[in-house]
C-alpha positions as CSV (number, residue, x, y, z in Angstrom):
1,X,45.5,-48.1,56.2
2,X,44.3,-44.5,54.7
3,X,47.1,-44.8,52.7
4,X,47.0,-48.0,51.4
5,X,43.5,-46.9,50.4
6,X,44.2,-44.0,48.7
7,X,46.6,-45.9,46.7
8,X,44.8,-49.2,46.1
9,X,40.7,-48.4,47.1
10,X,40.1,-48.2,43.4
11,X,36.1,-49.2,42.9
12,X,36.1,-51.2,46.1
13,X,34.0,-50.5,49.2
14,X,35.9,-50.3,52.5
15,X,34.2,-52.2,55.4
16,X,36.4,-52.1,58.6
17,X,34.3,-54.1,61.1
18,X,34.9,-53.3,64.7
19,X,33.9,-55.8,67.4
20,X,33.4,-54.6,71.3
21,X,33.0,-56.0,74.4
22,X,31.4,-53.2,76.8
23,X,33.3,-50.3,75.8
24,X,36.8,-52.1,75.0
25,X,37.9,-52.6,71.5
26,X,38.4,-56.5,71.0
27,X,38.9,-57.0,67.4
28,X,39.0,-54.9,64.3
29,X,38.4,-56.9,60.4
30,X,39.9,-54.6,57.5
31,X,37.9,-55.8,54.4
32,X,36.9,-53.8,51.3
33,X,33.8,-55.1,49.1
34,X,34.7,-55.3,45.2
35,X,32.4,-56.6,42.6
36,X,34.0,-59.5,40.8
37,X,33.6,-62.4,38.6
38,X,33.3,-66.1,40.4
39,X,33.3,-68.7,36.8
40,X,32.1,-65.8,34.8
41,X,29.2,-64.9,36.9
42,X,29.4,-61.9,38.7
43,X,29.6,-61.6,42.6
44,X,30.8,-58.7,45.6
45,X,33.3,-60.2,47.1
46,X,34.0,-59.5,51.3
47,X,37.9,-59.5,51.3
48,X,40.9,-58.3,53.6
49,X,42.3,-54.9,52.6
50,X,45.0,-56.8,50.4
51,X,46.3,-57.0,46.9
52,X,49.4,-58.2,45.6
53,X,51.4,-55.6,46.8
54,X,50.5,-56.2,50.5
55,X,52.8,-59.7,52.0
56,X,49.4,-60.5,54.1
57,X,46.5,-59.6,56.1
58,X,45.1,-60.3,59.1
59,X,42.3,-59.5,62.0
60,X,43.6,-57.5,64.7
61,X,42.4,-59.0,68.0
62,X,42.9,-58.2,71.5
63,X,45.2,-60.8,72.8
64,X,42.6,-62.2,74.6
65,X,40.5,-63.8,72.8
66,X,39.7,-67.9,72.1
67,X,38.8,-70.0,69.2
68,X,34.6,-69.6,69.6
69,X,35.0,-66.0,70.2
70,X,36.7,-65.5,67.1
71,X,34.4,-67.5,65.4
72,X,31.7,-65.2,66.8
73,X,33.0,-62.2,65.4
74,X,33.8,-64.4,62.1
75,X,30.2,-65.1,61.9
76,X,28.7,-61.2,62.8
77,X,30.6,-60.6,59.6
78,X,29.2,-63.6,57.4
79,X,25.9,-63.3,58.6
80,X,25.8,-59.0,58.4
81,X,27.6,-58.9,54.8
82,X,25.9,-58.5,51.7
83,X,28.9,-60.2,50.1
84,X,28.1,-63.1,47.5
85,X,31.7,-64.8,48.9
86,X,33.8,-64.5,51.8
87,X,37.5,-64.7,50.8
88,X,40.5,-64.7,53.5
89,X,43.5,-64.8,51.8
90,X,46.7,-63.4,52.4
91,X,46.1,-65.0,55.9
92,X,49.5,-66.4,57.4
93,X,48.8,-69.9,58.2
94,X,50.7,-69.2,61.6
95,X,47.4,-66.9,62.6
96,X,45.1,-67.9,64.8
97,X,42.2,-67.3,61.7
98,X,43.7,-69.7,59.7
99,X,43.7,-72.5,62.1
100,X,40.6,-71.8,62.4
101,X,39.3,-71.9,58.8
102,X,41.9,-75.0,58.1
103,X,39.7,-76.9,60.8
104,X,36.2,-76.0,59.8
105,X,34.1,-76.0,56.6
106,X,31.2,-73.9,57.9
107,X,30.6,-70.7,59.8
108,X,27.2,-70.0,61.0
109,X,25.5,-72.0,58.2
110,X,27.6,-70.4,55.8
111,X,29.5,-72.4,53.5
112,X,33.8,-71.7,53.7
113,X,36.7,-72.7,51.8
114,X,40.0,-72.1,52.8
115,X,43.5,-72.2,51.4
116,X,46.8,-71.5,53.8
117,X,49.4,-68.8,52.6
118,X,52.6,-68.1,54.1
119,X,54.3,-65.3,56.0
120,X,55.9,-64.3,52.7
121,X,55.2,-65.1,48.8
122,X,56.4,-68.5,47.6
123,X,57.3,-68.5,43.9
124,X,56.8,-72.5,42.3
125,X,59.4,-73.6,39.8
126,X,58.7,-76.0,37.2
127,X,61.3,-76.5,35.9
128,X,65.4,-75.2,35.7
129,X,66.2,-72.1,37.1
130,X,68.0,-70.8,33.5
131,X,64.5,-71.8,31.9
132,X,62.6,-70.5,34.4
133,X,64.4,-67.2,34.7
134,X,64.8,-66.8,30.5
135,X,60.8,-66.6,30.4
136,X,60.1,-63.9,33.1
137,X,59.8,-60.5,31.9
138,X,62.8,-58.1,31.1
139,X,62.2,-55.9,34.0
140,X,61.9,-59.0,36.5
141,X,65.8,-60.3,35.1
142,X,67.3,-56.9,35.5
143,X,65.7,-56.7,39.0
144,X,66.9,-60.1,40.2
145,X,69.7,-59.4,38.6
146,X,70.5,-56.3,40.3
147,X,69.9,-57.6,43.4
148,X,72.5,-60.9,42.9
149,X,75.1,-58.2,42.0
150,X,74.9,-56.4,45.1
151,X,74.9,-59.8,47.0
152,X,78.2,-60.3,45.2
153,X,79.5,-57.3,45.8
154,X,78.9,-57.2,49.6
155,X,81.1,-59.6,52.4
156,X,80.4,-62.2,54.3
157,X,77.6,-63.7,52.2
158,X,77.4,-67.7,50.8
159,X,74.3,-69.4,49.0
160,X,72.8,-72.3,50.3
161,X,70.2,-75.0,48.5
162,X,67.5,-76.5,50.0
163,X,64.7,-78.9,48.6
164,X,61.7,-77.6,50.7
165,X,59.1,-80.2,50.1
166,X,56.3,-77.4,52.6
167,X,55.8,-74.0,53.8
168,X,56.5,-76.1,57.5
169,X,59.5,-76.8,56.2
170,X,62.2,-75.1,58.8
171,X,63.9,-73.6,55.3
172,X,61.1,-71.7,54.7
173,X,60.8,-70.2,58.6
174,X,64.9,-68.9,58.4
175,X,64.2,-67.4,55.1
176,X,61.3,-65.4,56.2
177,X,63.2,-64.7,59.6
178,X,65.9,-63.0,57.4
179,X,64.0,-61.7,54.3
């Protein structure tokens, strides 16, 4: 993490929120606060340690512990924080957090919105690939295409399609099992 903050801590305020039971270590939040616009008015935001160079982000919790307890410890943070908005993002929706936030719309009084993201980055398509691909940047074509060479170039490899209509989709889970 010391690294990641070094690298990425910029003007933001780290908060790491530690959570005992007795003298045992149950849970552990890594969140930063970072001032911020919300609709052009400005707001600290309470965030994971995340940015778009980290795949995602997530409590770590002894492997103990149930739904209300987590809440709990969800709501010591809410209710401690001098943060203008709460944000969890970067969460996998496979965590226990996010099935959490997917089935609530409040924490102790405090007001929650909550949007899943996957294991790994999902890039939408609007249209055909050639389009899509012609209006990315010059560096982002020679990277992809750097990487299709050496696909090429290596045995054993095929290409398959798939219309994934979700991020349940069982596409979705072998692509991240592989990437």
């Amino acid at each position: 993490m010391s690294a990641w903050w070094s690298s990425f801590g910029n003007d933001r305020t780290l908060q790491i929120h530690c959570f005992y039971e007795h003298d045992d270590l149950v849970a552990i939040g890594p969140f930063m606060l970072e001032k911020n616009t919300y609709r052009h008015i400005p707001v600290v935001r309470l965030t994971f340690m995340a940015n778009g160079h980290s795949p995602f982000c997530d409590f770590i919790f002894r492997n103990l512990l149930n739904d209300k307890e987590i809440q709990e410890i969800i709501c010591q943070i809410l209710d401690n924080s001098n943060a203008d908005i709460f944000v969890i993002s970067k969460n996998p929706e496979s965590s226990q957090v996010s099935r959490i936030f997917a089935n609530s719309s409040s924490f102790c009084k405090h007001r929650i919105g909550y949007q899943p993201s996957l294991l790994t980055p999902l890039i939408h398509v609007n249209s055909d690939w050639n389009t899509f691909f012609q209006q990315r940047s010059r560096k982002f074509r020679k990277n992809i295409n750097n990487k299709v060479n050496r696909f090429h170039r290596s045995d054993n490899n095929r290409i398959e399609r798939f219309r994934v209509q979700s991020s349940k989709d069982p596409a979705v889970e072998a692509m991240i099992q592989i990437s």
